[in-house]
Backbone as JSON Lines, residues from 0, in Angstrom:
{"i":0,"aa":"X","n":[0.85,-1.16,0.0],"ca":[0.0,0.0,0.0],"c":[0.9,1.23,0.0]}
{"i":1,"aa":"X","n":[0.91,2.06,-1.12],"ca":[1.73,3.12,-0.78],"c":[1.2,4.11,-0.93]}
{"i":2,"aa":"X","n":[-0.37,4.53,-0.77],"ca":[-0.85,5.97,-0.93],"c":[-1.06,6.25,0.53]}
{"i":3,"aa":"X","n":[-0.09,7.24,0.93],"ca":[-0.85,7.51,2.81],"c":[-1.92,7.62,3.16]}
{"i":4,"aa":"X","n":[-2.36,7.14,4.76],"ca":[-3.65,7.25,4.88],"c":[-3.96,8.6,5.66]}
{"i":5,"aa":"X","n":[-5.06,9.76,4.98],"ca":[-5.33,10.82,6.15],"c":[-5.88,10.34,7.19]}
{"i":6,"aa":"X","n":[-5.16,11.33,8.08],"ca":[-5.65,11.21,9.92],"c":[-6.44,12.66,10.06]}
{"i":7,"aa":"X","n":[-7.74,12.33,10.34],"ca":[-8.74,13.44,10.7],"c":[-9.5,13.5,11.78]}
{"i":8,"aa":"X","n":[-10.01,14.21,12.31],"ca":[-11.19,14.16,13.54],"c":[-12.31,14.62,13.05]}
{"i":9,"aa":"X","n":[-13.42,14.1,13.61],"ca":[-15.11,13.92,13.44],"c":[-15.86,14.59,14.52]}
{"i":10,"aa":"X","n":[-16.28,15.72,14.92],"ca":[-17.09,15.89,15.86],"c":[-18.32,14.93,16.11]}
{"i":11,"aa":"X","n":[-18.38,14.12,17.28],"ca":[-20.07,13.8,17.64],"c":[-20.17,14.11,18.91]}
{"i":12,"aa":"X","n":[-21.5,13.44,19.02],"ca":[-22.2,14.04,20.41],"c":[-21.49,13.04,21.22]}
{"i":13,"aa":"X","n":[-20.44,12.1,20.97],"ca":[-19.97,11.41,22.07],"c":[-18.7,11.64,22.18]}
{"i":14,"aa":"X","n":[-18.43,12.23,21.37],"ca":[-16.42,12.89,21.51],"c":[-16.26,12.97,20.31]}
{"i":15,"aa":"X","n":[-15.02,13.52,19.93],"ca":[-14.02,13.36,19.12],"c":[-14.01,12.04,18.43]}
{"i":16,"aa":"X","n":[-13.86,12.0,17.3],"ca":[-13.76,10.33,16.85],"c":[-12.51,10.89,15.62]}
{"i":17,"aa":"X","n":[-11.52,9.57,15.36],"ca":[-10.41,10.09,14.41],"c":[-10.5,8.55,13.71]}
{"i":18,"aa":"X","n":[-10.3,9.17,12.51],"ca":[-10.35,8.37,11.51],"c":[-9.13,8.52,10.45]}
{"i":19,"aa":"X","n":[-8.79,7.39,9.6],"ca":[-7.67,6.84,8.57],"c":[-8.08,6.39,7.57]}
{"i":20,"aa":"X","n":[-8.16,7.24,6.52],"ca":[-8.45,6.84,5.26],"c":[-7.61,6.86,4.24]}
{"i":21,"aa":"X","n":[-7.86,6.2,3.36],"ca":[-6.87,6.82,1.79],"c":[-7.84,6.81,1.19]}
{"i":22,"aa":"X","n":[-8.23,7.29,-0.05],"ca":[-8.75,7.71,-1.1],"c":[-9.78,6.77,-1.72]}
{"i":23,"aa":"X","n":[-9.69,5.49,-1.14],"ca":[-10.75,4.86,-1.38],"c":[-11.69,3.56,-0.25]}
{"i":24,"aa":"X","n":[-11.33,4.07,0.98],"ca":[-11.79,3.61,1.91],"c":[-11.24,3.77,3.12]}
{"i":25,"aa":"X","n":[-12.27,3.53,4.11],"ca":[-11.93,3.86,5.59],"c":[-11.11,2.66,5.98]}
{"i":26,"aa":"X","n":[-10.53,2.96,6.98],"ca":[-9.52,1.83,7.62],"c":[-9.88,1.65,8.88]}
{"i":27,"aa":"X","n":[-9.82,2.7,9.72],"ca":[-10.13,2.85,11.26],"c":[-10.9,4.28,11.44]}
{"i":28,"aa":"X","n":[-11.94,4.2,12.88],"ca":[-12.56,5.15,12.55],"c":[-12.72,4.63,14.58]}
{"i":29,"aa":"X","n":[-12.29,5.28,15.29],"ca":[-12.25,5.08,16.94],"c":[-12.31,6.84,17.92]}
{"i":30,"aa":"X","n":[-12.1,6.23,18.83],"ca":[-11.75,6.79,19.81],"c":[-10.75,7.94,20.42]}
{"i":31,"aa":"X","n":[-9.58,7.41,20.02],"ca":[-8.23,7.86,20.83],"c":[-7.66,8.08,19.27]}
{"i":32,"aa":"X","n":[-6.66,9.41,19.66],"ca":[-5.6,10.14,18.45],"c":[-4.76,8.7,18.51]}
{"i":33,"aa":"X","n":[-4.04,8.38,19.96],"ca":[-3.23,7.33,19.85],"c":[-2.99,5.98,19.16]}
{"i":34,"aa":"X","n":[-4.53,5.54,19.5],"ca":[-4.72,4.48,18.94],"c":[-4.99,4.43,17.33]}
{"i":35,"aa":"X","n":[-5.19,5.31,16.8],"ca":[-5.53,5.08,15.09],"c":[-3.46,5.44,14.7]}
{"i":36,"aa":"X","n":[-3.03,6.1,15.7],"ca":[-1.52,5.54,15.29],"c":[-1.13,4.81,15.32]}
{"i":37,"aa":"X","n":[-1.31,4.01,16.63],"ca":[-0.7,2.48,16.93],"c":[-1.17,1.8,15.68]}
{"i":38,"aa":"X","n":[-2.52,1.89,14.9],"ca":[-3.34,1.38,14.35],"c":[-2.14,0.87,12.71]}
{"i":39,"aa":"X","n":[-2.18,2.33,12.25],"ca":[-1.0,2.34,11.18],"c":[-0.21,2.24,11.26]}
{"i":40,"aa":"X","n":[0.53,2.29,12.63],"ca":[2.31,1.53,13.1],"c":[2.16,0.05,12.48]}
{"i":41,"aa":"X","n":[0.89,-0.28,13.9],"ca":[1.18,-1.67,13.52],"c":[0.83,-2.61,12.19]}
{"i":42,"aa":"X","n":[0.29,-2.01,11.16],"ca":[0.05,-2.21,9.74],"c":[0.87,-1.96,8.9]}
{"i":43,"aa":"X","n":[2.56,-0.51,9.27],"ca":[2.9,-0.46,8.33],"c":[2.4,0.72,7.54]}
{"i":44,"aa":"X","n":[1.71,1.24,8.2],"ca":[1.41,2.44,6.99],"c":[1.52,3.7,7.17]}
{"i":45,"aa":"X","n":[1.61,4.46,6.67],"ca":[1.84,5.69,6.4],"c":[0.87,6.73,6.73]}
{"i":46,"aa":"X","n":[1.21,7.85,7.43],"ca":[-0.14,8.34,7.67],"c":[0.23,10.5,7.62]}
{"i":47,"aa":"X","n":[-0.84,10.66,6.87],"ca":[-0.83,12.35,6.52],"c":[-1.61,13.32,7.61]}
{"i":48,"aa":"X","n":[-1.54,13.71,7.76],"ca":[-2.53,14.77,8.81],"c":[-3.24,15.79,7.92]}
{"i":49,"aa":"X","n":[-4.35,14.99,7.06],"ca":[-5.3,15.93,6.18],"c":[-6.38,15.34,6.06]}
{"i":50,"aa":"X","n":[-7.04,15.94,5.41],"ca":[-8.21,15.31,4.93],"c":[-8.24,14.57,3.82]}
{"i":51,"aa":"X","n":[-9.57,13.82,3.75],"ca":[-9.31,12.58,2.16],"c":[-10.23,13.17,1.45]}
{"i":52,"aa":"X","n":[-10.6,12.14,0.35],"ca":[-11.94,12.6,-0.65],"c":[-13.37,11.55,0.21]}
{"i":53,"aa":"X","n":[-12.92,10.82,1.27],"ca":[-14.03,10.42,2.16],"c":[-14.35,10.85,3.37]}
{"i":54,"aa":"X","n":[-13.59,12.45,3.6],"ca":[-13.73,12.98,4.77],"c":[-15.53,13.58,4.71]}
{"i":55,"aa":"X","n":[-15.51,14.27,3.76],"ca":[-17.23,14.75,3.91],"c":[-18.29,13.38,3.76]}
{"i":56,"aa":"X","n":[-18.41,12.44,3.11],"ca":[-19.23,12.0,3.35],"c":[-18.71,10.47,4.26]}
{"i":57,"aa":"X","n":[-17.91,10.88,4.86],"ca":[-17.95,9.69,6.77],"c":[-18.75,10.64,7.39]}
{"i":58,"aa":"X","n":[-17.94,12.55,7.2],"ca":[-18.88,13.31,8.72],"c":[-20.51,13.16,8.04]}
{"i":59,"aa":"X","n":[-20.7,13.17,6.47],"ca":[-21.7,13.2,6.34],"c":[-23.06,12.06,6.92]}
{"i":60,"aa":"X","n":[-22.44,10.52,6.63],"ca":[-23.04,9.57,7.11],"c":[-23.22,9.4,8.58]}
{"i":61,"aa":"X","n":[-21.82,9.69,9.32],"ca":[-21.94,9.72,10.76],"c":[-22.66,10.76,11.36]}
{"i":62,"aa":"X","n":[-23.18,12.36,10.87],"ca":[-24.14,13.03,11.32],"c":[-25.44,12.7,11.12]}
{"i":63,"aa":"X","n":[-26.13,11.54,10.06],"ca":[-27.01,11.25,9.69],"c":[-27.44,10.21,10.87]}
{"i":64,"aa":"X","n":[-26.02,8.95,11.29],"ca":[-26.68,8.26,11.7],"c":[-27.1,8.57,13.06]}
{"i":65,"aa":"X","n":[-26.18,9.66,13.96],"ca":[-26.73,10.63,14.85],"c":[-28.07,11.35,15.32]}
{"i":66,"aa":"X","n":[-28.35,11.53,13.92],"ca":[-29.61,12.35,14.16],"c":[-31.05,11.1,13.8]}
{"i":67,"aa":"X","n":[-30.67,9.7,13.88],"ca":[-31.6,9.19,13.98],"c":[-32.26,8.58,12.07]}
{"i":68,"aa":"X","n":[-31.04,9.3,10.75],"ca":[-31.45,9.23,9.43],"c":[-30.53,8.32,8.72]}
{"i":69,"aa":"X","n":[-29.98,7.39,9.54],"ca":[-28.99,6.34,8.38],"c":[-28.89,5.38,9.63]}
{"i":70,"aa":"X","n":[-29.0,3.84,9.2],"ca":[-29.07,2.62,9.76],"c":[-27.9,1.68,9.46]}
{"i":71,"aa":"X","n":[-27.65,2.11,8.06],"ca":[-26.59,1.34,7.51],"c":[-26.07,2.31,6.36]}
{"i":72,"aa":"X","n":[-24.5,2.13,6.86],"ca":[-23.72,3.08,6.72],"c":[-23.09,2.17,4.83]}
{"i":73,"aa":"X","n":[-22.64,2.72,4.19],"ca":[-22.09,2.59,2.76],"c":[-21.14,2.87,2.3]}
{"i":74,"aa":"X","n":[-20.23,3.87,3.22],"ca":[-18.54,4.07,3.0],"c":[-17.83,2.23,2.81]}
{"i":75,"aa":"X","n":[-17.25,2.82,1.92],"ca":[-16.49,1.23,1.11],"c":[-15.44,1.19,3.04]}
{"i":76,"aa":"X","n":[-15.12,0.3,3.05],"ca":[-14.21,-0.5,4.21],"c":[-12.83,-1.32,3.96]}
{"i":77,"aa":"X","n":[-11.96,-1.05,4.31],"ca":[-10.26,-1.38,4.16],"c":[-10.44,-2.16,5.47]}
{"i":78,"aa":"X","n":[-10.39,-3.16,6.11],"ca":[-10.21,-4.61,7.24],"c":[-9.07,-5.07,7.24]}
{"i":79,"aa":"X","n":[-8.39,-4.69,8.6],"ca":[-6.99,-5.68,8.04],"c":[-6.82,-6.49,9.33]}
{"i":80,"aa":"X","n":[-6.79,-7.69,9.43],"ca":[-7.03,-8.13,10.94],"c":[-6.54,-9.82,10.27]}
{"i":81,"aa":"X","n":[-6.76,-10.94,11.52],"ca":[-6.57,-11.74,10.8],"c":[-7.55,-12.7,10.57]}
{"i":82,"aa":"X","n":[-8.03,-13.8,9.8],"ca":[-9.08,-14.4,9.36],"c":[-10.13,-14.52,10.22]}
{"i":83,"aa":"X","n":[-9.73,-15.21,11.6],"ca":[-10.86,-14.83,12.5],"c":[-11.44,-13.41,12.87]}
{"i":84,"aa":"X","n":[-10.51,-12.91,12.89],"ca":[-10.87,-11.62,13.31],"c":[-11.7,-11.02,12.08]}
{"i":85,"aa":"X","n":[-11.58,-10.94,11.29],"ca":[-12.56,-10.58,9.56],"c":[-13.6,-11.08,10.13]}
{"i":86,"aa":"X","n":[-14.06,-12.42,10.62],"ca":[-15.31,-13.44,10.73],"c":[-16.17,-12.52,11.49]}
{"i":87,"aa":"X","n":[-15.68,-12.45,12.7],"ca":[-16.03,-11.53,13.84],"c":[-16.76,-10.5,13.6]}
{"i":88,"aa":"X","n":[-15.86,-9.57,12.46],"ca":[-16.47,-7.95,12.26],"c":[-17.3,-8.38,11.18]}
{"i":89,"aa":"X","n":[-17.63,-9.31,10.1],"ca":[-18.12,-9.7,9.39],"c":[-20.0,-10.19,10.12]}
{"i":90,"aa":"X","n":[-19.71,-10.54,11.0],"ca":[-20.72,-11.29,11.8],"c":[-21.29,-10.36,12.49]}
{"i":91,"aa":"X","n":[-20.51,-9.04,13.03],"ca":[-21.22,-8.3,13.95],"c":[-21.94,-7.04,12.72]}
{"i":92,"aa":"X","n":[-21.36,-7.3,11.14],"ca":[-21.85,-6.26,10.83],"c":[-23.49,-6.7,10.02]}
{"i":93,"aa":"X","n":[-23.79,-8.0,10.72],"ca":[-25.44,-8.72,10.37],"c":[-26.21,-8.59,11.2]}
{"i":94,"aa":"X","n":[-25.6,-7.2,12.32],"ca":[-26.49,-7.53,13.65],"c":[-27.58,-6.47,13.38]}
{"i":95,"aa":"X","n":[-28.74,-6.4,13.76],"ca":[-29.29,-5.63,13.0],"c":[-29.8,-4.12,13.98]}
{"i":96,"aa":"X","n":[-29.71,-2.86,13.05],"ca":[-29.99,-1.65,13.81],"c":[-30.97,-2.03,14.98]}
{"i":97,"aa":"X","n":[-30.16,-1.2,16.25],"ca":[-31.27,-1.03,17.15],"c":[-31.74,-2.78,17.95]}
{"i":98,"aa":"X","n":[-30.81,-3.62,17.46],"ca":[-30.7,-5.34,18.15],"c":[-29.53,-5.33,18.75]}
{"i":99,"aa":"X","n":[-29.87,-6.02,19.82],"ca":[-27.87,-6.95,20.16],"c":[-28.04,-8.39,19.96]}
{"i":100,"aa":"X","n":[-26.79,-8.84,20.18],"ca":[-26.26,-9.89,20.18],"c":[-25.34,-10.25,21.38]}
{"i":101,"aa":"X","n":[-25.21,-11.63,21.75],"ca":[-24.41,-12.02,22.93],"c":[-22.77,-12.14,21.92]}
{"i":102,"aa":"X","n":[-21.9,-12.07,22.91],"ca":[-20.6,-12.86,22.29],"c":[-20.77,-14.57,21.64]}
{"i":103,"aa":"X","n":[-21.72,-15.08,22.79],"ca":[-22.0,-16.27,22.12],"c":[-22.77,-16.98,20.69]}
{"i":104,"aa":"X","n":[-23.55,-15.78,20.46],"ca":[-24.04,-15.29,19.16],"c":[-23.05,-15.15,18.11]}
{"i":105,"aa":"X","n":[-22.31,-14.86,18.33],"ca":[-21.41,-14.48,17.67],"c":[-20.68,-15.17,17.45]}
{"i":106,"aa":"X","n":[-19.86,-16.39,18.35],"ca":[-19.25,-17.79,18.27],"c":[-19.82,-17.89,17.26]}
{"i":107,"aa":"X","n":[-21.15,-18.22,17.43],"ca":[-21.85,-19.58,16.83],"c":[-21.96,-18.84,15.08]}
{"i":108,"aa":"X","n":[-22.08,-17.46,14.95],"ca":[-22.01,-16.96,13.39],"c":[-21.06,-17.76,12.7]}
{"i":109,"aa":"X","n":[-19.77,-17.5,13.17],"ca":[-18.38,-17.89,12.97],"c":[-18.4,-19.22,12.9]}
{"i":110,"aa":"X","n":[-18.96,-20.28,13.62],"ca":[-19.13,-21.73,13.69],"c":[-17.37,-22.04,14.54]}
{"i":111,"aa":"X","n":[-17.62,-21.13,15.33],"ca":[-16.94,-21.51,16.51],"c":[-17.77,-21.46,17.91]}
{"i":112,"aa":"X","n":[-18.51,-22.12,18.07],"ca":[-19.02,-22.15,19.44],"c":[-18.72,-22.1,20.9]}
{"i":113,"aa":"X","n":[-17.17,-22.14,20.68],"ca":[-16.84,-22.72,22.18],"c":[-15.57,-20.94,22.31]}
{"i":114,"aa":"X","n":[-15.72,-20.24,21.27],"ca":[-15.12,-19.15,20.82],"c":[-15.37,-17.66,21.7]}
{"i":115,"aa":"X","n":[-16.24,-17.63,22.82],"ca":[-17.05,-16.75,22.73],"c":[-15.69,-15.57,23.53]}
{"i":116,"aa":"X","n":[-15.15,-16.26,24.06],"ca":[-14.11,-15.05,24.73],"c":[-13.32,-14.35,23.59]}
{"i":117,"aa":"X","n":[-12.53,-15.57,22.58],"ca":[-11.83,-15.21,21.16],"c":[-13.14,-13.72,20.36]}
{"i":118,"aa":"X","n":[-14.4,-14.05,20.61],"ca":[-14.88,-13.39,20.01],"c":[-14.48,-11.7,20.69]}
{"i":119,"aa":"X","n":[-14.88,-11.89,22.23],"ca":[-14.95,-10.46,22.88],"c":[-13.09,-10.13,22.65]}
{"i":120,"aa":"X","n":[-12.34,-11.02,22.71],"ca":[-11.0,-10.52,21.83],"c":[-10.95,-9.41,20.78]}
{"i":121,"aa":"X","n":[-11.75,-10.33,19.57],"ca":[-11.85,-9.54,18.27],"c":[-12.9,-8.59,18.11]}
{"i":122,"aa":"X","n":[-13.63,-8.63,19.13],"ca":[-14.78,-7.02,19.4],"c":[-13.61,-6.02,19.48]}
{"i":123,"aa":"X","n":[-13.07,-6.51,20.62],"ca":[-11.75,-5.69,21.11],"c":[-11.01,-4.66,20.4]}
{"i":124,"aa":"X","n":[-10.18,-5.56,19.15],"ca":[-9.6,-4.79,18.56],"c":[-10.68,-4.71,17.13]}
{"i":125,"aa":"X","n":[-11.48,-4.03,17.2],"ca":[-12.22,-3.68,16.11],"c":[-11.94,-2.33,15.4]}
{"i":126,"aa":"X","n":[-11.37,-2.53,14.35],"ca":[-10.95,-1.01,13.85],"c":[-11.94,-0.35,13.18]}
{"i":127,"aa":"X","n":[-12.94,-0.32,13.71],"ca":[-13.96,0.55,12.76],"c":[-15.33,0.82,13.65]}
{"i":128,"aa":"X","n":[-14.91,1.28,14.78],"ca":[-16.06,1.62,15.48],"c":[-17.49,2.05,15.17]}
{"i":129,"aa":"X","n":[-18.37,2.08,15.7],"ca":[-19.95,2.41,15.17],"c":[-20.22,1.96,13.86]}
{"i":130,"aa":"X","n":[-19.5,1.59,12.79],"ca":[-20.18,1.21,11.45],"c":[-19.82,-0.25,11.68]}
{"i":131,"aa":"X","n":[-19.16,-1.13,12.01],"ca":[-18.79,-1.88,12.48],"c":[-18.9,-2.43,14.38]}
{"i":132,"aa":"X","n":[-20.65,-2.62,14.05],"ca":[-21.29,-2.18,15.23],"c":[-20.83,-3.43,16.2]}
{"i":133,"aa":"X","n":[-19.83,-3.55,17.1],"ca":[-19.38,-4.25,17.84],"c":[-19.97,-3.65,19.68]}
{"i":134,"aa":"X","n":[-20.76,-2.2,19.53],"ca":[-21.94,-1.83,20.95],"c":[-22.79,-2.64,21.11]}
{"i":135,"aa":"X","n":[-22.7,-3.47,19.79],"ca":[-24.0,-4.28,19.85],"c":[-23.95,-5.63,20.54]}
{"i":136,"aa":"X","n":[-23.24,-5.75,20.56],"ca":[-22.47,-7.34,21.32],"c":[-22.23,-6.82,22.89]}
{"i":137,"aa":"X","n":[-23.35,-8.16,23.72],"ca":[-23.38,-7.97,25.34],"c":[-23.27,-9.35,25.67]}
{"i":138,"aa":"X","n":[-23.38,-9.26,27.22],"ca":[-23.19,-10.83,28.01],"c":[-24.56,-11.16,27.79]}
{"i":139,"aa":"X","n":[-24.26,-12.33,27.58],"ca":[-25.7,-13.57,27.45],"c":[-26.43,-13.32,28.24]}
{"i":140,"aa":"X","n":[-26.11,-12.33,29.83],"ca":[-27.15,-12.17,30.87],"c":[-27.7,-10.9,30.75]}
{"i":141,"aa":"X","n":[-27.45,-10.69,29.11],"ca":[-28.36,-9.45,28.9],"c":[-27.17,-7.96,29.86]}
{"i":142,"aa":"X","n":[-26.23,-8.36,30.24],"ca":[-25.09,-7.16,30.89],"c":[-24.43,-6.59,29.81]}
{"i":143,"aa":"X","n":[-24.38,-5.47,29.8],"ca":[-23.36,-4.71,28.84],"c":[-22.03,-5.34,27.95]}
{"i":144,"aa":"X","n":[-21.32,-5.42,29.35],"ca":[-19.9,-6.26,29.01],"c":[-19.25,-5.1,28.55]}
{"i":145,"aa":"X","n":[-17.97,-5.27,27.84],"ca":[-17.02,-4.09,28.12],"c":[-16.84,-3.16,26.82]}
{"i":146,"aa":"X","n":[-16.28,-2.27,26.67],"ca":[-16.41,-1.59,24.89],"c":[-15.61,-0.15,25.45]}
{"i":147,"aa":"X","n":[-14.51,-0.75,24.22],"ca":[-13.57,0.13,23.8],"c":[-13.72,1.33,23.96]}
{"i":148,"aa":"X","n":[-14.27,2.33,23.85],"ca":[-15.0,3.55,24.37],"c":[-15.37,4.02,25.01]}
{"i":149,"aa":"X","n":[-15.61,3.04,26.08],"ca":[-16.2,3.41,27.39],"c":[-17.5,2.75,27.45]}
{"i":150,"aa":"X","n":[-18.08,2.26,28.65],"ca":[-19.26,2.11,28.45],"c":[-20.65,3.2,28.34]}
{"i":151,"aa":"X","n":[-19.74,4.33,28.6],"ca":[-20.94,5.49,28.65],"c":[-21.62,5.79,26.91]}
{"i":152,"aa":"X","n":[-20.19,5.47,26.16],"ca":[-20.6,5.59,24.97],"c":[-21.21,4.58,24.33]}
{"i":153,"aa":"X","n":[-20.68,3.26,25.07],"ca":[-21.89,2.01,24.57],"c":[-23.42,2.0,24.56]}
{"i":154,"aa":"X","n":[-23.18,2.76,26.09],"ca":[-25.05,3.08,26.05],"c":[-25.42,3.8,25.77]}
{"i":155,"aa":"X","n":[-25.33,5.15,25.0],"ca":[-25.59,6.15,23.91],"c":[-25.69,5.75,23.03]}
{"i":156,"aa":"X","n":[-25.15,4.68,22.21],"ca":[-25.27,4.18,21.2],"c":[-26.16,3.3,21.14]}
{"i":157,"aa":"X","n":[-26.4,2.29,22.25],"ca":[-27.4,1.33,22.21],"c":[-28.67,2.07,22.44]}
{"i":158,"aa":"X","n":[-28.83,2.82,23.23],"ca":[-29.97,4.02,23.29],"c":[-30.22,4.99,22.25]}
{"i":159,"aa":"X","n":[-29.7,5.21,21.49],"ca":[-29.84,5.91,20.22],"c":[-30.43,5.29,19.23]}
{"i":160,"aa":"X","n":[-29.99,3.85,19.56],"ca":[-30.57,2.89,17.96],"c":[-32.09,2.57,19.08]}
{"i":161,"aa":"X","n":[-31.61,2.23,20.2],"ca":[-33.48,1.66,20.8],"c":[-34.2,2.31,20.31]}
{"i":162,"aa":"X","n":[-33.72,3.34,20.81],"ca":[-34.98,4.79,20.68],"c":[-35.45,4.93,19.3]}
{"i":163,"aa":"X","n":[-34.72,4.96,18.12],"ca":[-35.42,5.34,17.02],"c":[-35.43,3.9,16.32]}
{"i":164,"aa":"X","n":[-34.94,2.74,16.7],"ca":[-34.94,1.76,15.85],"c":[-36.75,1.52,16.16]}
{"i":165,"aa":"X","n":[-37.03,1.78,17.29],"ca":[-38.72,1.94,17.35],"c":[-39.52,2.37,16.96]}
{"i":166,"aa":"X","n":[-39.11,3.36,16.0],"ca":[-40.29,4.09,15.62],"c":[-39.94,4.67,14.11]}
């Protein structure tokens, strides 16, 4: 890969979000400035401090899905993880607006059943936060369980999709 990827920030109502793109798809889209570096360290890649030609329409889609007007997001996706880990974000991205899923749910997508911790692993390092809805994945006892973001932002998010996935 040798076109650098821009490093940008996203205003939402839950922080700052920074994202890594090149010119024809998102790569990572999180939390922390730090971590979308570690992100391209540990990949190897190259990274610009500008904007891309997918900077307006990520803020565009991500203000939509904010305000309650986009369910499923359509920015093309760059995944770089390893086979299980693809399965994982692959599986969590069938979960449907405004639903969860257990980790064990999620085993069993994968047709690993006995997987379910490997799964909350690869929630873990999920490089593509909110479009790659890994808020959506809780403990089988119906408990939150843990998320990269905090849990304050897990339940903004899961409350954001309740609320309008209802109506």
């Amino acid at each position: 890969m040798s076109e650098p990827l821009s490093f940008f920030t996203i205003a939402s109502p839950i922080g700052t979000l920074y994202a890594l793109t090149d010119s024809q798809a998102l790569f990572y889209l999180g939390y922390r400035s730090d971590d979308a570096r570690h992100y391209a360290s540990r990949h190897s890649l190259t990274v610009k401090s500008t904007e891309s030609p997918l900077t307006a329409p990520l803020r565009q889609e991500l203000s939509a899905y904010f305000a309650g007007r986009l369910r499923r997001f359509t920015l093309p996706l760059q995944l770089l993880g390893t086979p299980f880990q693809l399965s994982v974000w692959q599986a969590l991205s069938t979960i449907p607006y405004g639903r969860t899923a257990s980790y064990k749910d999620i085993a069993l997508a994968v047709k690993n059943p006995q997987a379910s911790r490997a799964v909350g692993g690869a929630n873990h390092h999920n490089p593509i936060s909110i479009i790659i809805p890994c808020h959506r994945v809780i403990c089988a006892d119906g408990k939150m369980g843990g998320y990269g973001g905090g849990l304050a932002r897990k339940e903004y998010l899961l409350s954001l999709e309740h609320r309008l996935g209802s109506s």
